[in-house]
Structure formats: structure tokens, C-alpha cells
N, C-alpha and C positions, 0 to 999 in steps of 0.2 A: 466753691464760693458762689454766694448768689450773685447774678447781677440784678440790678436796679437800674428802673429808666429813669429819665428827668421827672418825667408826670407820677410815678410813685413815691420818687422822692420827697414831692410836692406834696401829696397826699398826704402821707403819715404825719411831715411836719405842718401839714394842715391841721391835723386831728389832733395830734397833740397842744397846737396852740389852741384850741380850745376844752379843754380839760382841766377841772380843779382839783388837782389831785387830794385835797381834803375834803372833796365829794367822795370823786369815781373810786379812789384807793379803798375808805373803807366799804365801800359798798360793793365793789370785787371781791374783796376776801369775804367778806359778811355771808355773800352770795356762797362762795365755795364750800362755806361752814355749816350752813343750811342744805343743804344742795344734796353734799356729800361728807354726811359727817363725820366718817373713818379718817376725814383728813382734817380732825378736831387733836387726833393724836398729835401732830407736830405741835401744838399749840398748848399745851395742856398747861404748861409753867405760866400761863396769862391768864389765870384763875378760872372764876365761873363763867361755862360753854354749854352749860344744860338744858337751855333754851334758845329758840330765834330770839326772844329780847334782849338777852343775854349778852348773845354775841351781839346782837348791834347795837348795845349800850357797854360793850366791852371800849374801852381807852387806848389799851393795846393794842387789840385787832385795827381800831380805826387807825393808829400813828404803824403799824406795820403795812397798812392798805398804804401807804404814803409814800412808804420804804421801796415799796413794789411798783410804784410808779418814776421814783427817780432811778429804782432802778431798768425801767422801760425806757427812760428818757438818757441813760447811758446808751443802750443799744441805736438810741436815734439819731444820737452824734455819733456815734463810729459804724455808720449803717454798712461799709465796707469790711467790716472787722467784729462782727459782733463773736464770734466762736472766741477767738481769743480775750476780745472786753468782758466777755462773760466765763473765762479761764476758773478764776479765785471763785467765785460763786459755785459752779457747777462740781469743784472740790468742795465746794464747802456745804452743798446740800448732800454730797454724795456722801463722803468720806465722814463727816461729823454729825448731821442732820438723817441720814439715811434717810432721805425724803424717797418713795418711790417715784420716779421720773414720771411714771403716768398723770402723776394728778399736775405735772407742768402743764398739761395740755387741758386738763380740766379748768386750771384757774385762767387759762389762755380764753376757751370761750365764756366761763362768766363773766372777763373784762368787757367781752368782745357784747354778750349780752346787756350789759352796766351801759358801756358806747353807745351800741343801737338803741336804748331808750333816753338815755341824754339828745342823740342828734336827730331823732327822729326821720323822717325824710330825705336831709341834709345825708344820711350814712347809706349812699346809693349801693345799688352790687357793684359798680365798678370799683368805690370806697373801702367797701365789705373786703371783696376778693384782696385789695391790697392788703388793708389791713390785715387778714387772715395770712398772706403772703410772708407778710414781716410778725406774728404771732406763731408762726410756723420755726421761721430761723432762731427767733429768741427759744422755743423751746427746745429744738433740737441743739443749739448752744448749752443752756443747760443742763441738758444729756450728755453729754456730749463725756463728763466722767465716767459715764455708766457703762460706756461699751469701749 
């Protein structure tokens, strides 16, 4: 189990109260789509991905980038418990989804890239390292079927 201090806890729900998740959401996955397009497979039933415009004039990717962020914002409320909050998920990319677990971590720093150009200076290394902190738990949470 991790622990968390007070000043981190501070932190994350710093960051997230300032995030619109119908910005940073599609603009994470967009990123991941572009980035590393082998992880275009999971997505292939949300039609045309043929292009960078594509995807970032896709409907879908943008209301799933949304998805991805309430589901970040579960993990914030049960920052004590996230392995278990994130239980039903992590079956469900593993088991149904067969997402390979690597690319969790891949879409962990393009949020994390998406953040540090929303907050610019505001996202100090002490911010960073948290953040990366609790980007770290959420994806090993969702691993977590895997092994």
C-alpha cells in the first residue's frame, strides 16, 4: 500500500481542481493515438484514426479522453484504495479488452505531458514527482489483473 503525506494529498487535488477534463481528456488520448499508433488497435470500432486530424476531430476519442479522466478522479477519492477502486477495470482491460498493460504507462505520461503544458510553471518538480507518484499507483492498479 502507498502512503501519502498531507502536502501530496494537497497536491493531486490541487491539479485536479484545475483541469477540464473536456480539454486535458481528449487531448491525452489524442496524444497516445499520435504518439504510438499500435495503440490505435484498442480503438479501431470509433471509426476513422488514419490521421492526426482524424483522431483529433474523432467524437469518440474526445468523450473517451473524458472517461479517462473520471476515471483518474475515482482514483483521487479513494487515494487510500485505489488497487481495489480500480479492481473491475483492470479485469476489464485485461480479461475482455486485452489491452497490453505497457501502454498504461504510456497514456500515464502523455496526460502527464497534456498537464505540464496546461500548467506551465505552476507544475513544479515537487508537483511533477507527485504527480508521477500517484500516475505510477493508478497504473500499477491497472496491472494489477496482469500478473
Amino acid at each position: 500500500m502507498v502512503e501519502w503525506t498531507q502536502e501530496e494529498r494537497v497536491i493531486i487535488k490541487e491539479i485536479f481542481s484545475k483541469l477540464n477534463y473536456e480539454d486535458v481528456g481528449p487531448k491525452s488520448l489524442c496524444r497516445i493515438l499520435v504518439v504510438y499508433p499500435w495503440t490505435q488497435r484498442y480503438f479501431a470500432h470509433f471509426g476513422n484514426l488514419y490521421n492526426p486530424e482524424m483522431i483529433l476531430a474523432n467524437p469518440k476519442i474526445a468523450n473517451h479522453g473524458v472517461v479517462v479522466f473520471r476515471g483518474l478522479e475515482m482514483a483521487v477519492q479513494n487515494m487510500d484504495n485505489i488497487k481495489n477502486t480500480y479492481a473491475n477495470l483492470s479485469k476489464l482491460h485485461s480479461e475482455k479488452l486485452h489491452v497490453d498493460p505497457d501502454n498504461f504507462q504510456l497514456l500515464a505520461d502523455c496526460i502527464t505531458i497534456v498537464i505540464a503544458t496546461k500548467m506551465r510553471s505552476a507544475f513544479t518538480p515537487e508537483k511533477q514527482a507527485t504527480w508521477y507518484k500517484f500516475l505510477s499507483v493508478v497504473v500499477s492498479a491497472l496491472s494489477k489483473q496482469y500478473f
